[in-house]
C-alpha positions as CSV (number, residue, x, y, z in Angstrom):
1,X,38.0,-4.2,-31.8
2,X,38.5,-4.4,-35.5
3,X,35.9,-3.8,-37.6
4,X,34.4,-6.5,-39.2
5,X,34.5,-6.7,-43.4
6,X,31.6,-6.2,-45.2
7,X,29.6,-9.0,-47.3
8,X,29.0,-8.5,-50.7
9,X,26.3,-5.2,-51.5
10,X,23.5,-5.4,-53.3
11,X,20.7,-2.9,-54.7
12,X,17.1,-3.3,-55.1
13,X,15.1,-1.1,-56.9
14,X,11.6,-1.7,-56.8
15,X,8.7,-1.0,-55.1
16,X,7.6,-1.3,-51.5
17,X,5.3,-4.2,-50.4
18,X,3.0,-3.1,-47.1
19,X,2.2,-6.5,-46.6
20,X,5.8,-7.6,-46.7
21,X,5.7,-10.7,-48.7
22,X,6.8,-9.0,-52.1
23,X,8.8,-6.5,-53.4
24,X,11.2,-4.3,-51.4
25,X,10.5,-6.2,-48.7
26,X,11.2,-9.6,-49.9
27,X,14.1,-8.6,-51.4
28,X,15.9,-7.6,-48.5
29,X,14.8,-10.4,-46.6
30,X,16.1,-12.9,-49.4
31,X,19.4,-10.9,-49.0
32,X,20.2,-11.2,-45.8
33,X,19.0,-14.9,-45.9
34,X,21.9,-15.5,-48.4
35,X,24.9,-13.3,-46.8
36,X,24.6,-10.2,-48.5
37,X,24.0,-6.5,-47.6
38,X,21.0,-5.6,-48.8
39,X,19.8,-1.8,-49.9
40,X,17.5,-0.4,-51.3
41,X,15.9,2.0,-54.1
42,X,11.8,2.9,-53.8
43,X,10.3,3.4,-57.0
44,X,6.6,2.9,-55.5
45,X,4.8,2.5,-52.9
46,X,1.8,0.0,-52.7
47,X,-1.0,-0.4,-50.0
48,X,-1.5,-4.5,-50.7
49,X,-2.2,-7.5,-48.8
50,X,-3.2,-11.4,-49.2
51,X,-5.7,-10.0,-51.3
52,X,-4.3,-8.0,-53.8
53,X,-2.8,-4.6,-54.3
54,X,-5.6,-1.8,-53.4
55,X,-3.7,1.2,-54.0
56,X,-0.2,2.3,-55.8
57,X,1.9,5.6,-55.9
58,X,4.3,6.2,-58.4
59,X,7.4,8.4,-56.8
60,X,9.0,10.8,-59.0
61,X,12.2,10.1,-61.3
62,X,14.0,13.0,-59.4
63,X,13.6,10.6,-56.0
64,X,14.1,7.4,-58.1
65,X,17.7,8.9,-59.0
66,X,18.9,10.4,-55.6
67,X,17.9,7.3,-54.0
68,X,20.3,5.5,-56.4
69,X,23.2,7.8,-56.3
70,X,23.2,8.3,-52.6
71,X,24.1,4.8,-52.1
72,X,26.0,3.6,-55.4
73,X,28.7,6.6,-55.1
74,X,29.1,6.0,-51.4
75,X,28.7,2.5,-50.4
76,X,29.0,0.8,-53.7
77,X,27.4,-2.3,-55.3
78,X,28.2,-5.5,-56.5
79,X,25.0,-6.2,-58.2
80,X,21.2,-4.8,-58.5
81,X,18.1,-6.3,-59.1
82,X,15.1,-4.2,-60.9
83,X,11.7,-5.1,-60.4
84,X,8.5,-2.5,-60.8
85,X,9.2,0.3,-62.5
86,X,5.8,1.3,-62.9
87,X,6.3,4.0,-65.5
88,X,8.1,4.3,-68.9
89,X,10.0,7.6,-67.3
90,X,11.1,5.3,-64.7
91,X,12.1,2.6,-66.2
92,X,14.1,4.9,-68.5
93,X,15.6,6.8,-65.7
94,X,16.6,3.1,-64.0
95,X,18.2,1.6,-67.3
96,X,20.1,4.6,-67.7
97,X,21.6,4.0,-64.1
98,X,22.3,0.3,-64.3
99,X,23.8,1.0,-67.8
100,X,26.3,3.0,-66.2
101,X,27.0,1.4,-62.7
102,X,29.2,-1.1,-63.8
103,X,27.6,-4.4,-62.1
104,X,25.7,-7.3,-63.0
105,X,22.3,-6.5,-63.4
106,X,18.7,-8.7,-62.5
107,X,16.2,-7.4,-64.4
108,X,12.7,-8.5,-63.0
109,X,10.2,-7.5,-65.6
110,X,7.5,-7.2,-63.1
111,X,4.2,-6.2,-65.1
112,X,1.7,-7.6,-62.9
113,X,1.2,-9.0,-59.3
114,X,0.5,-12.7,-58.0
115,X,-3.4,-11.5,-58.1
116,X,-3.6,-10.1,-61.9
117,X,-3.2,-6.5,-60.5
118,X,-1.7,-4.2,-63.2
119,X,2.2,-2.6,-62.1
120,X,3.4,-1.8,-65.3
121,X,2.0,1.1,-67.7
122,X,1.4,0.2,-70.7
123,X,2.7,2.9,-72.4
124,X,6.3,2.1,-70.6
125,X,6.6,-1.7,-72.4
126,X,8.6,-0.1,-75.6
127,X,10.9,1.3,-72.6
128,X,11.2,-2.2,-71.3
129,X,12.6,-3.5,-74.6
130,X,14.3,-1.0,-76.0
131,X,16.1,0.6,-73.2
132,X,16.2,-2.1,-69.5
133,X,16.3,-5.2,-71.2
134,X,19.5,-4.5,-72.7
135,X,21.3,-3.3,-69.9
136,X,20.1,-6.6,-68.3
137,X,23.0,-9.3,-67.3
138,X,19.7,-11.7,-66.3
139,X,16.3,-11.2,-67.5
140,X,13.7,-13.3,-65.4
141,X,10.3,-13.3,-67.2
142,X,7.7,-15.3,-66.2
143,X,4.9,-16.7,-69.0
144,X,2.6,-13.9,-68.5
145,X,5.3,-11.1,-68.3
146,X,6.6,-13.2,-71.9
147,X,3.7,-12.4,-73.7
148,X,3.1,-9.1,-72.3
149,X,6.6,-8.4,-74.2
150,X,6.9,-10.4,-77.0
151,X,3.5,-12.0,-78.2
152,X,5.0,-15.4,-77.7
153,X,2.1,-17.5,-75.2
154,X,3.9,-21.0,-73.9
155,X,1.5,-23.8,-73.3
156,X,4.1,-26.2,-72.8
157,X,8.2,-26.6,-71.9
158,X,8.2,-27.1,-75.6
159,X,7.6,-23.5,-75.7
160,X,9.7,-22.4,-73.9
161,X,13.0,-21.9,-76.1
162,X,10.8,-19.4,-78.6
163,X,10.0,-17.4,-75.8
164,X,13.6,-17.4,-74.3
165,X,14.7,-16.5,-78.5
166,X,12.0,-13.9,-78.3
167,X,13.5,-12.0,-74.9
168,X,17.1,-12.6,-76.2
169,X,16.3,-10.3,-79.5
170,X,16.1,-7.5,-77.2
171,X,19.6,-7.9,-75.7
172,X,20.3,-9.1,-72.7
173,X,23.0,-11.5,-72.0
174,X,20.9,-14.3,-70.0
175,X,17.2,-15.0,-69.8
176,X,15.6,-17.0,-67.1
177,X,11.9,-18.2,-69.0
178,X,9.8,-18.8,-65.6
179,X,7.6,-22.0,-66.5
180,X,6.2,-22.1,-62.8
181,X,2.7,-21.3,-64.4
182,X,2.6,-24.8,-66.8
183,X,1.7,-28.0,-64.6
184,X,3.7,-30.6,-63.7
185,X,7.2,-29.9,-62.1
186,X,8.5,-26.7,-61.8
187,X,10.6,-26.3,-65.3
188,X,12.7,-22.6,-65.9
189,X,15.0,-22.8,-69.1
190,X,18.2,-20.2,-68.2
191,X,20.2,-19.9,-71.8
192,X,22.0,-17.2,-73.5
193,X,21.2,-18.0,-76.9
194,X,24.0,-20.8,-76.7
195,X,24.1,-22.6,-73.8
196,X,21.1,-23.8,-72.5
197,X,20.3,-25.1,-68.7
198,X,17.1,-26.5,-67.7
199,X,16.5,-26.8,-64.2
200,X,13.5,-28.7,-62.6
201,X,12.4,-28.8,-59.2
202,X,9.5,-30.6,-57.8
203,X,5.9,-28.5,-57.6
204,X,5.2,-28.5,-54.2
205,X,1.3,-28.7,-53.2
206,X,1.1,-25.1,-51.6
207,X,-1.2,-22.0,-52.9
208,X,1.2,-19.5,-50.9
209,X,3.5,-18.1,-53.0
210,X,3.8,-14.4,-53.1
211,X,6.9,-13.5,-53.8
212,X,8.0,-15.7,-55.7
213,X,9.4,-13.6,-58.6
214,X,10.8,-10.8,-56.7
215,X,12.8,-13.2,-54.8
216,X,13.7,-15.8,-57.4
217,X,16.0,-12.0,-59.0
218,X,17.0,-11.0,-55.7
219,X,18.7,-14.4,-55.0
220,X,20.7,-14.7,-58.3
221,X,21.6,-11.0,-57.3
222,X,22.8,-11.8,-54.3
223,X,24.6,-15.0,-55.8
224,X,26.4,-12.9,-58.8
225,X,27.2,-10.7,-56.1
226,X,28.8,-13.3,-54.5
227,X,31.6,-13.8,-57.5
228,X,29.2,-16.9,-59.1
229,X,29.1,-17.0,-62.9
230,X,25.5,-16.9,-64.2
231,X,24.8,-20.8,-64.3
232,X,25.8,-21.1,-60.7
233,X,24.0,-18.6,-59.5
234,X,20.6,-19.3,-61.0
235,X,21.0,-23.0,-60.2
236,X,21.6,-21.8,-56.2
237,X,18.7,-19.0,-56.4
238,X,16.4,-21.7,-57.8
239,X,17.4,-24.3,-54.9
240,X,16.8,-21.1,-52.2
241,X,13.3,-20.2,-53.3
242,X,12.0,-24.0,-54.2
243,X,12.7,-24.4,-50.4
244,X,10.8,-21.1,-49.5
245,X,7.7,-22.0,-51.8
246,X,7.7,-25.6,-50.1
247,X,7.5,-23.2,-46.8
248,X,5.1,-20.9,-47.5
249,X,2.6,-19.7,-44.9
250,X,-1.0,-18.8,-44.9
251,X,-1.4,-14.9,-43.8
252,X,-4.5,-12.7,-43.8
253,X,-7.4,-13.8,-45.9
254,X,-5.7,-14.4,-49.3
255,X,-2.3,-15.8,-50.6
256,X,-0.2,-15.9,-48.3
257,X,3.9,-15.8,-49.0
258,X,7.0,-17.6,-49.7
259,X,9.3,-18.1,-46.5
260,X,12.5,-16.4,-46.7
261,X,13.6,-17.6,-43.6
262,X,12.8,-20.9,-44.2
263,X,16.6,-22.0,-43.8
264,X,16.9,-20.7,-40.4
265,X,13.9,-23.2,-39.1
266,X,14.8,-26.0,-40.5
């Protein structure tokens, strides 16, 4: 029997998700719903639910960066996604990585969950901009995280190019500006300062959508990953999670989350 040849790999580092419907855990799940190899770097581990996020633990750098090494200079990667970081030392320790690893890189500003629970320090937001955002081949803000980082509130699509201009100035290549929190459709502007593309994508009437972030950066991972330039591969990750937000399931007492498998029931 020959072996059979590996899909395309991709890293996640982030933090771990107990109740499974963000985080690690939905990035690996969106992986393997796309074709790719998923793997995987703990920064954190969170006791969370439907409810909210009780409890966090910060692991230390030294873990962060053996993780990270132990499978980038064996197996290899052909893309990695961020999302929390937690810490400034972190999030310095994690730029510093993707900087040198050679791949296209998702940055996933995460800075707080679905339920308003703080997962970024403060302190670490200058690290944010000066050092992980510009090692970043897609940035994927939503409004709130926007603000958090560069002042700039959007009330409207209208807004949504000063925020986009505002993310730019800290240098990376491609911004996705998230406008899933303004009503009416579901708008994101993707531009690199240049080009612009606006995609749109019907709001579907369903409050269960943890996850949504985490697995909006792990699909265009898994996309660039694929060989897709950056257009493509937003335009496909934004297809992939619409249809897992139209799927999204009630679990436990709170918000429940996105379906990653929702192409496999269909």
């Amino acid at each position: 029997m020959t072996a059979a040849v590996a899909p395309p790999r991709v890293l996640t580092v982030a933090g771990s998700d107990s109740g499974g419907g963000a985080g690690i855990q939905a990035d690996l799940k969106t992986m393997l719903a796309l074709g790719v190899h998923g793997m995987s770097v703990i920064t954190a581990v969170t006791a969370q639910n439907s409810r909210g996020v009780q409890d966090a633990w910060e692991l230390p750098v030294e873990a962060v960066r053996a993780q990270y090494r132990s499978v980038v200079d064996d197996i290899g990667v052909h893309a990695v996604k961020t999302g929390m970081l937690a810490s400034a030392e972190l999030v310095e320790a994690v730029a510093g990585l993707i900087a040198g690893t050679g791949a296209p890189a998702v940055v996933d500003p995460v800075g707080v969950s679905k339920h308003g629970d703080p997962l970024l320090a403060a302190s670490a937001l200058d690290s944010v901009r000066g050092r992980l955002l510009p090692a970043a081949t897609v940035a994927t803000p939503n409004l709130d995280e926007v603000a958090q980082l560069t002042g700039v509130r959007v009330e409207s699509p209208d807004g949504m190019r000063e925020a986009a201009a505002a993310v730019l100035a800290y240098g990376p290549a491609w911004v996705v500006i998230k406008g899933g929190h303004l009503p009416g459709d579901a708008v994101d502007l993707l531009t690199d300062g240049s080009e612009e593309h606006w995609l749109r994508a019907p709001r579907h009437d369903n409050r269960h959508t943890h996850g949504t972030g985490c697995t909006l950066a792990s699909a265009i991972a898994a996309q660039l990953a694929k060989g897709q330039p950056v257009p493509e591969a937003v335009a496909a990750a934004k297809e992939y999670v619409t249809g897992a937000l139209a799927a999204g399931f009630a679990l436990g007492s709170g918000i429940g989350p996105v379906d990653h498998g929702w192409r496999f029931r269909g």
